[in-house]
N, C-alpha and C positions, 0 to 999 in steps of 0.2 A: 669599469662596467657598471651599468644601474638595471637592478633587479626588479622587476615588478612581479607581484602574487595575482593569479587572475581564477576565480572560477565560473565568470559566466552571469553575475550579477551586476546589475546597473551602475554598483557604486566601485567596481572593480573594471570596467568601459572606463569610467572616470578617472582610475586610478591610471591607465593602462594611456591615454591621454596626455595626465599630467607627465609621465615616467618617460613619454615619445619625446617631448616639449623642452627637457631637462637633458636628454639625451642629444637634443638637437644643439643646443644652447652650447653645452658640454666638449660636441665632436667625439662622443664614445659610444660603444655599443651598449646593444638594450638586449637585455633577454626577458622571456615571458616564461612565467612559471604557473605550471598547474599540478597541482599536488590533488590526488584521490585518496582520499580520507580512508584510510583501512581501518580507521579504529572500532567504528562502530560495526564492519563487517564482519570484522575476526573477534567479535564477542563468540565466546563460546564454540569454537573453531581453531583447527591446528591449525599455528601458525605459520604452518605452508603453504595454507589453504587459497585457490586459483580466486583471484577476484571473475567478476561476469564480465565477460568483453562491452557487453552495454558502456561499464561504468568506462572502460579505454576507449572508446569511441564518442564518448561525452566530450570526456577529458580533449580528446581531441580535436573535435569541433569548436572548443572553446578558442583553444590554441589558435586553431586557423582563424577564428573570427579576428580574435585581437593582432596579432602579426597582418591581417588584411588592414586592420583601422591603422595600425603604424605607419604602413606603407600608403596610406590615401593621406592621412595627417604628417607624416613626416618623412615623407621619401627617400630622404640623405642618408637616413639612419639604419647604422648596420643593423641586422635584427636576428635573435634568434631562439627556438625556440622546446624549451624543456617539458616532458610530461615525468611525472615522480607517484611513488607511492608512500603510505606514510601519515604523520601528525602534520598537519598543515603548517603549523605555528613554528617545528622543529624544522622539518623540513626547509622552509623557508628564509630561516634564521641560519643552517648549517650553509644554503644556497649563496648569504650575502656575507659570506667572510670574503676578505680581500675587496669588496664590493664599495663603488662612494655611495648609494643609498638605495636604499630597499625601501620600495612604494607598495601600498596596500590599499585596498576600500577599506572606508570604514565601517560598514556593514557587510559581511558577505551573504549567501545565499540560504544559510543555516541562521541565520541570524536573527534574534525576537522582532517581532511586530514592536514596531515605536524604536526601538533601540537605537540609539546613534552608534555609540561602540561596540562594534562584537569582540569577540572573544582571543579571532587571530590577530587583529590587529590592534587589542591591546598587550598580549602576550610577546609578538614581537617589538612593539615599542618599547617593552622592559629590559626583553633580550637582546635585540638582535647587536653585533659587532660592529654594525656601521650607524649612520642617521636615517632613521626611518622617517617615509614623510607618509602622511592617511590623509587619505580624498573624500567627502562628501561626494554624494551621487548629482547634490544640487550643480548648473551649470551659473558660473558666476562672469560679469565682464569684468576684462583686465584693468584694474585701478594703479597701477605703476606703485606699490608701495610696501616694503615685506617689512613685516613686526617681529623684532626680537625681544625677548625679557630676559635681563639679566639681574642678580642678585650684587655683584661688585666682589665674589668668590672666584674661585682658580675654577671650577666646575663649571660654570656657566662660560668660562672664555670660548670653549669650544662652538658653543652655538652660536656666541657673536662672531667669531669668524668664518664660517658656516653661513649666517646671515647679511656677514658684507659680499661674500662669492655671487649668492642667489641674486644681492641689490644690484652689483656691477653686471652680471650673468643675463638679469633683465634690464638695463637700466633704469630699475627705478631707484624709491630714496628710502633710505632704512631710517625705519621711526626704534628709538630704541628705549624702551618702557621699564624704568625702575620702580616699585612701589612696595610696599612696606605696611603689617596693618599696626596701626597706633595703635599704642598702650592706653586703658583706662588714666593715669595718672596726666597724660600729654593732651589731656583736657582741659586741667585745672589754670588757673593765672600765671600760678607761680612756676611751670615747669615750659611756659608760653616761650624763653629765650632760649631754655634748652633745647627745644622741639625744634625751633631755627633753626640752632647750631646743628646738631642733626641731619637734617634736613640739605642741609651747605657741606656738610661734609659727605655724605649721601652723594651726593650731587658732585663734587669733584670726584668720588672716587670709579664712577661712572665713567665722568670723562676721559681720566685716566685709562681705565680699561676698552674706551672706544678708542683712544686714540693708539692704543698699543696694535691693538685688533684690525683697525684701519692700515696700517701703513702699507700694507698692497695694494689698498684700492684709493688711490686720493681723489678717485671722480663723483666716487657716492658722496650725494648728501643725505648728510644725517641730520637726524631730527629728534630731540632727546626727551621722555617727558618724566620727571619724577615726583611722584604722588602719592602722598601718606594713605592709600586705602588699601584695599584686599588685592594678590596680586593676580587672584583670575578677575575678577571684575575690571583692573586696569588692562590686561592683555584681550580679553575678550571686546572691552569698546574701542581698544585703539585697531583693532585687528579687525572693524565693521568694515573697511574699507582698502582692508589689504587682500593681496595675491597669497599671501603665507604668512605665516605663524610662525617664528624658533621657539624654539623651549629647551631649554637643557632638564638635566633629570638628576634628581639629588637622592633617590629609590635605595636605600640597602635593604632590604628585603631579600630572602633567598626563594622566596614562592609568588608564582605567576607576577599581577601586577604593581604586588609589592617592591618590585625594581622601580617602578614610577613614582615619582616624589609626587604629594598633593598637587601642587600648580600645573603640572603636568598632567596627570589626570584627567584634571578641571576644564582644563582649556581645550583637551581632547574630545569630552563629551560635550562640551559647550559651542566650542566656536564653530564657524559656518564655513570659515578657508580654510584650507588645506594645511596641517600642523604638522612642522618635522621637528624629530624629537633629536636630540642631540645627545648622548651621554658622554660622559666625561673618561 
């Protein structure tokens, strides 16, 4: 089953879109989640205290809008759908256990002016138990091509496999992005053969782990590029012209988005397609 968080904002239409699209591809069912925030109600309030039917008739109008857009975009698809009370972030996150991925906007409807990432949907990309993927509100055309970043660790296998599913699932071709930021010393003349060697061994170990990752899909082509610069600047220009982003998350951290490793992060508030974060 694939979980989507909806409350009624533009980039959560988006999310709720992508989540139908993935479901359709997939042949599994889709549920729509809308969680009403008690937090800020039951400030200073027994916490038995009746929320205002307004706010459950919100919640439910949301509900039927998006279950309405499923079924005009994806007809096939079983659909169904939840109202919850609660922490958005927790809720949502206890929603997608057992779950193959929990879809979010990247901004919800509480969300600051200019912000690309809000708050729940960096929180469950830290948390949540399955692959979380965040939508942009922006509407983009299909370019047939999904980017994954891998580092050549046990951590990041997940999201390469992950990202061969999504490449075969669409048929497009998986560009698969290594990059690395140089050392001041791999400058200089003298370290000119090291930085090669490096670089060649870099470069097989890569292969290695695409070819291991591959072996259920032998139709995707892969496309490999490894690049001695920063590794959100390499995932964010190969990713101008993809359908999705992989990321794996290297995050030990025990508080909020301290689960999210830097590159992860980065490529979250940065990039313009839709990022599913993979953890390990």
């Amino acid at each position: 089953m694939i979980i989507v968080g909806v409350d009624g904002s533009v980039a959560a239409r988006a999310a709720v879109v992508w989540a139908a699209g993935d479901a359709a591809r997939r042949d599994v069912p889709l549920r729509i989640v809308h969680v009403t925030d008690t937090s800020w109600y039951l400030v200073g309030r027994r916490p038995t205290a009746v929320l205002p039917d307004s706010l459950h008739k919100e919640g439910r109008r949301v509900l039927r809008e998006a279950e309405a857009l499923v079924r005009e975009r994806q007809p096939s698809v079983e659909v169904t759908t939840r109202e919850m009370e609660g922490t958005p972030s927790q809720a949502l996150c206890e929603q997608a256990r057992g779950a193959i991925t929990l879809v979010v906007g990247s901004r919800g409807l509480g969300g600051l002016s200019g912000a690309l990432l809000g708050s729940v949907s960096a929180h469950v990309a830290g948390h949540a138990p399955c692959p979380v993927v965040v939508v942009r509100a922006e509407r983009r055309p299909v370019r047939g091509e999904v980017v994954v970043g891998v580092d050549g660790s046990p951590d990041s296998a997940p999201a390469l496999v992950y990202a061969f599913e999504q490449a075969q699932l669409r048929g497009a071709a998986l560009h698969v992005v290594h990059a690395w930021q140089p050392a001041v010393h791999d400058f200089t003349p003298q370290t000119a053969r090291d930085a090669a060697e490096l670089r060649a061994s870099r470069q097989q170990a890569v292969r290695e782990q695409v070819k291991i990752a591959g072996q259920g899909h032998p139709g995707v082509t892969v496309v490999e590029h490894v690049r001695s610069t920063h590794p959100v600047d390499a995932l964010i220009t190969a990713a101008g012209r993809a359908d999705l982003l992989v990321v794996g998350s290297h995050g030990r951290g025990a508080l909020g988005a301290a689960l999210l490793g830097s590159v992860s992060r980065g490529v979250l508030h940065h990039a313009g397609c839709p990022v599913a974060v993979v953890r390990p």
